[in-house]
C-alpha angles and dihedrals in degrees: 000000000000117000092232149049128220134210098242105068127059096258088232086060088048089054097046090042099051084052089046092053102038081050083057102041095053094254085118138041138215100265097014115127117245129210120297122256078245096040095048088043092052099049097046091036090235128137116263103242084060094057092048089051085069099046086047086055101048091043092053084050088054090238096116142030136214120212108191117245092009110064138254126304139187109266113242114265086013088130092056093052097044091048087053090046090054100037086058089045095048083049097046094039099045114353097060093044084047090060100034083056093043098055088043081063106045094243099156111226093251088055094052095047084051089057096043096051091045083049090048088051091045095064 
């Protein structure tokens, strides 16, 4: 999780995303138990109830699981769901406006996926 938190984002969002990211990313594991509501307020000197905002959040979303009296885990195929959910989002968000521009612009498909796969090798 990053060290740090910013003023832009509703620290409970901040909470839920970095666990998000870190689930993604493969800093966490299926199964695996994430940070305590205390640990994670500790660490980023915020109140509790802000902290377990974020979990609430995460376990309506399916992505973790409390077991009373142990902790909160991640749920079982949570990362596949959270990589489908972002992969809609990315192509809702980017890929359909790409194309929609594209065509505006007579690029033909071939071209665009051209220029995609020079700016994937790019960076």
């Amino acid at each position: 999780m990053k060290p740090t938190l910013n003023d832009e984002t509703p620290i409970f969002l901040q909470i839920a995303d970095m666990i998000k990211d870190d689930l993604v990313e493969g800093l966490l594991s299926e199964g695996e138990q994430i940070p305590s509501t205390t640990e994670l307020s500790n660490f980023y000197n915020i109140n509790r109830a802000t902290a377990q905002k974020g979990i609430t959040l995460l376990v309506d979303e399916g992505i973790v699981v409390k077991k009373r009296g142990i902790g909160v885990f991640i749920a079982e195929d949570a990362r596949d769901k959270l990589v489908n959910t972002r992969m809609q989002a990315f192509s809702n968000s980017y890929i359909q406006n790409m194309v929609k521009e594209a065509k505006r612009l007579n690029i033909s498909k071939e071209e665009l996926i051209r220029r995609v796969e020079q700016d994937y090798d790019n960076h």
